[in-house]
N, C-alpha and C positions, 0 to 999 in steps of 0.2 A: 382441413387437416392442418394442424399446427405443426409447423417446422420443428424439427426436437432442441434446435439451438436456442426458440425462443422458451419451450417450454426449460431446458439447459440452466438459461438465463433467470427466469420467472421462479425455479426451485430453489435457485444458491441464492440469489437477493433476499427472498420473501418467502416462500413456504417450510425449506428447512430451519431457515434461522427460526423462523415464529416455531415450528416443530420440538424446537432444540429449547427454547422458551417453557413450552410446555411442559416438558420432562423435567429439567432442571426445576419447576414449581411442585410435578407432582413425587420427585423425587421427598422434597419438605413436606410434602402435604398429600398422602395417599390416597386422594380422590378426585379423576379428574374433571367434576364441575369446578372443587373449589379452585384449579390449577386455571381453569379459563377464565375466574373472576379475579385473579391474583396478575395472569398477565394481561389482561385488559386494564389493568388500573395501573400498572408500569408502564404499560403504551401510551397513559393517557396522561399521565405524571411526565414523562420523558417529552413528548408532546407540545407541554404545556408553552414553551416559547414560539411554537410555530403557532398555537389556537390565541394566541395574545392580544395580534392584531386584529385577526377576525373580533372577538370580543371588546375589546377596544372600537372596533369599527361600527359593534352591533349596540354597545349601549353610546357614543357618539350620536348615531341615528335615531336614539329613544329618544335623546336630550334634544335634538334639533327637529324632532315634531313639532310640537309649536310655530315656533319660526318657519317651519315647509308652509303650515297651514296659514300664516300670515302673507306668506309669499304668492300661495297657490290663490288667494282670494283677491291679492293685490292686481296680480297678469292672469287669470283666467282666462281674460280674452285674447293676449299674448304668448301665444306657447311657445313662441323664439325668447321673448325676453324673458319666460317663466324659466326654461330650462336656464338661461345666463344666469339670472340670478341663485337656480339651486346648486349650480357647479362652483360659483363666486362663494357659497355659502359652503362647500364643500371644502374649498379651497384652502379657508378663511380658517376653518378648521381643523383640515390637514386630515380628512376624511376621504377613503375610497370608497365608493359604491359596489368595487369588484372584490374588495376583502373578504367580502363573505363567502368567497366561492374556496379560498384555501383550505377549511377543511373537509372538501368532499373530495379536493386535491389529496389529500391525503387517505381519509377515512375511507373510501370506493377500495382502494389497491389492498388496504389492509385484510377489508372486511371477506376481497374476494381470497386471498391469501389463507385466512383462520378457515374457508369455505374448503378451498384446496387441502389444506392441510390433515381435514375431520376426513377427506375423502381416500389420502393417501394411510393414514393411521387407523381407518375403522372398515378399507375395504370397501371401497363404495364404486359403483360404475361401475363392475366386472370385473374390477382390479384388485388383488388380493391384501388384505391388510398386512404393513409392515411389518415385520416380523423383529425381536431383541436386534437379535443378530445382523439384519438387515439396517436397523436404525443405529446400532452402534460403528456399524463400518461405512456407512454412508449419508446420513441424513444427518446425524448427532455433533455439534462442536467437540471437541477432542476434549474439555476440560466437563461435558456433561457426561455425568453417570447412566448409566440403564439403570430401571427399577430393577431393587434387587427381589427376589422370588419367584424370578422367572424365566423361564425357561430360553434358551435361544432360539427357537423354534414357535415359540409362542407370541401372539400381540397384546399389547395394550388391552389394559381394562378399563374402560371409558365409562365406567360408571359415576354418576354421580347420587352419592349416597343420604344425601339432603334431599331429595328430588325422587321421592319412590317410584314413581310412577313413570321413566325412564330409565329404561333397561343400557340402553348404549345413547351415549350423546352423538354420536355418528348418525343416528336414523332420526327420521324426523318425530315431532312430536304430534301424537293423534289422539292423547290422553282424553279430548273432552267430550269425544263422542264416542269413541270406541269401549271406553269404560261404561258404558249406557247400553251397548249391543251397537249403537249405530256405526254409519261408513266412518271410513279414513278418512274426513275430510279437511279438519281444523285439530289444535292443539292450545293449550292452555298458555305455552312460550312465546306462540306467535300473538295469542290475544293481550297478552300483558305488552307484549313488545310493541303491539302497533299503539297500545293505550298510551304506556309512556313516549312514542314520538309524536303523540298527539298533543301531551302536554309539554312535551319540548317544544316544537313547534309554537304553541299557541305564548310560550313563555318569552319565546324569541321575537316576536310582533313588536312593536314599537307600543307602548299607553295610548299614544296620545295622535295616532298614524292620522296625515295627510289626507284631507277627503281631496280623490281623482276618481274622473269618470273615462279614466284611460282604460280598457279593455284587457290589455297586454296585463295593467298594473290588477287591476279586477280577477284576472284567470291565476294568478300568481298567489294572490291572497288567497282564493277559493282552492289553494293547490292546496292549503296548509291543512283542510280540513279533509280533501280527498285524498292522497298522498298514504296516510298509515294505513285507508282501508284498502289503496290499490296494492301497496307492500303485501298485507293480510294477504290477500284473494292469490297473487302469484307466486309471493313468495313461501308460501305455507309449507313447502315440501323441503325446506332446505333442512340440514341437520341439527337436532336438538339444541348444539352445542353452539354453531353460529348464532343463533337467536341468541343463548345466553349471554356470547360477548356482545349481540347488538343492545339489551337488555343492561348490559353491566357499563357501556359506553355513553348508554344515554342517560342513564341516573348520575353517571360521573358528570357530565353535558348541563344536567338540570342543576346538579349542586354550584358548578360554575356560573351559570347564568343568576345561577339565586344571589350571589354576592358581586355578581358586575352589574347587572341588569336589571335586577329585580323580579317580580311576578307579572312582568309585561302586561299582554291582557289577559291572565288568566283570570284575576276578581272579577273579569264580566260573566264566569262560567260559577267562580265558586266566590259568592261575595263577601266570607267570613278573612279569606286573605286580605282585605282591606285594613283590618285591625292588626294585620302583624307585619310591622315594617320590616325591609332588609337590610341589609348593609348598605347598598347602593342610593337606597331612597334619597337621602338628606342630600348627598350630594351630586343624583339626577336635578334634584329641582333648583338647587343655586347653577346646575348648570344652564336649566330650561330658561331662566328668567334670564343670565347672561345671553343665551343665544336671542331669545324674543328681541332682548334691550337692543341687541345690535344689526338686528335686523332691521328693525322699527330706524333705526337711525342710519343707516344706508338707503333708504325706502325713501326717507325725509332729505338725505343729501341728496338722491338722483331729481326728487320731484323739489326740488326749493329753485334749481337752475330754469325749472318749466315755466315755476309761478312768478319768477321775476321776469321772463321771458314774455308769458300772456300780459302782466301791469305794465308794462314798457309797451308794450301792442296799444291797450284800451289809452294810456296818455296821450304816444301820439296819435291815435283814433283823435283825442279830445281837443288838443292846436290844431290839428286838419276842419277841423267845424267851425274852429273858432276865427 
């Protein structure tokens, strides 16, 4: 049972303000799929300086491929000096390894929030949907309107009128089998959703990824491709309407990645994106050849001190004989 101060807490941070969001969008725009694609791309606009570093961090790491795999063939048999050297190179660059974790810092609390929000607006759980009256005196910023046409007594109409085949974005979507006669089981939102974080995902990889036969490193890769089916499988019941913002956040995701990053490995899936460069391209690969060059020359300063070291050995090897 959750304390009511936290749940208290959890509603005035994050579920009414994103609430108060929604209204104010479908107030402009009387439909409210287009109001959940309107404030997903404000969220993800507004955003935008905290996902910087991550992206920053993620095409950094494209670029210094090469150079991991230069390293990683150098010390293979050295896994203390492998790792000094990739944290030296890390350094050197002004690269974090943990950057990438900031936006699930953020995107988890959102996503569970638009979750909360469909549940409190569309009557879900046993709990009755908000009612005008109840969102105007309690839920609503003081400067957002109620839709007008209706009644105080009445809730939200969650329809999204693009989308025939979803009656209320509150309820899950089952459109793909039940339009067939078959079970409740899957939805046409969740299959497009787990497709698109499949191809985020795969756009996110690095070109040019470090061969390791680290395990840890091995199960993390292979997460990229099970990951949207395990989403699929449990998360298939959540409300129409969450999908759609998860849907709306990750094509925002992919257009991002398409001009910082590029098409990562996706030309190993679809090999026609080979012939359409990005934005990024030109100057991924002056950065790859700077990282290689300076690797290669750190590699040659640590081993030049060894080789003058061994010649100095075999000379006096050679006066001792003599």
């Amino acid at each position: 049972m959750v304390p009511p101060i936290v749940t208290d807490v959890w509603n005035a941070l994050l579920v009414h303000p994103l609430i108060s969001l929604l209204v104010l969008a479908y107030d402009f725009v009387p439909d409210f799929g287009l109001a959940v694609v309107i404030v997903t791309i404000a969220i993800r606009l507004a955003l935008i300086p905290l996902f910087r570093q991550q992206l920053r961090s993620s095409r950094a790491m494209q670029e210094l491929a090469p150079a991991l795999n230069d390293i990683k063939k150098k010390y293979e048999k050295d896994r203390v000096r492998l790792q000094q050297e990739q944290m030296k190179l890390y350094q050197e660059r002004g690269i974090s390894p943990l950057a990438g974790c900031l936006p699930m810092v953020v995107f988890f609390p959102v996503l569970f929030a638009m979750y909360a929000a469909f549940q409190q607006v569309g009557g879900l759980g046993g709990v009755p949907a908000l009612t005008v009256h109840e969102l105007r005196d309690h839920v609503l910023f003081a400067f957002v309107p109620t839709p007008p046409g209706l009644a105080d007594d009445q809730a939200l109409d969650l329809t999204a009128h693009w989308l025939p085949w979803i009656g209320n974005l509150a309820h899950p979507d089952y459109f793909f089998f039940t339009a067939f006669g078959g079970p409740e089981v899957i939805g046409i939102l969740p299959i497009v959703s787990a497709l698109l974080q499949l191809v985020a995902s795969i756009m996110a990889l690095p070109r040019n990824p470090p061969q390791t036969n680290d395990p840890t490193q091995r199960t993390m890769q292979s997460m990229t491709y099970y990951l949207p089916l395990i989403t699929l499988v449990f998360f298939r019941q959540l409300s129409a309407g969450v999908f759609l913002y998860y849907i709306t956040t990750t094509v925002f995701q992919m257009v991002q990645q398409y001009f910082v990053t590029g098409w990562g490995q996706l030309p190993r899936w679809l090999p026609f994106l080979e012939q359409i460069p990005t934005p990024a391209d030109r100057e991924m690969r002056r950065r790859e050849r700077a990282a290689i060059a300076e690797a290669e020359a750190d590699m040659e300063a640590v081993a030049e001190p060894s080789a003058r070291a061994a010649e100095g050995g075999r000379r006096r090897g050679r006066r001792r004989k003599r």
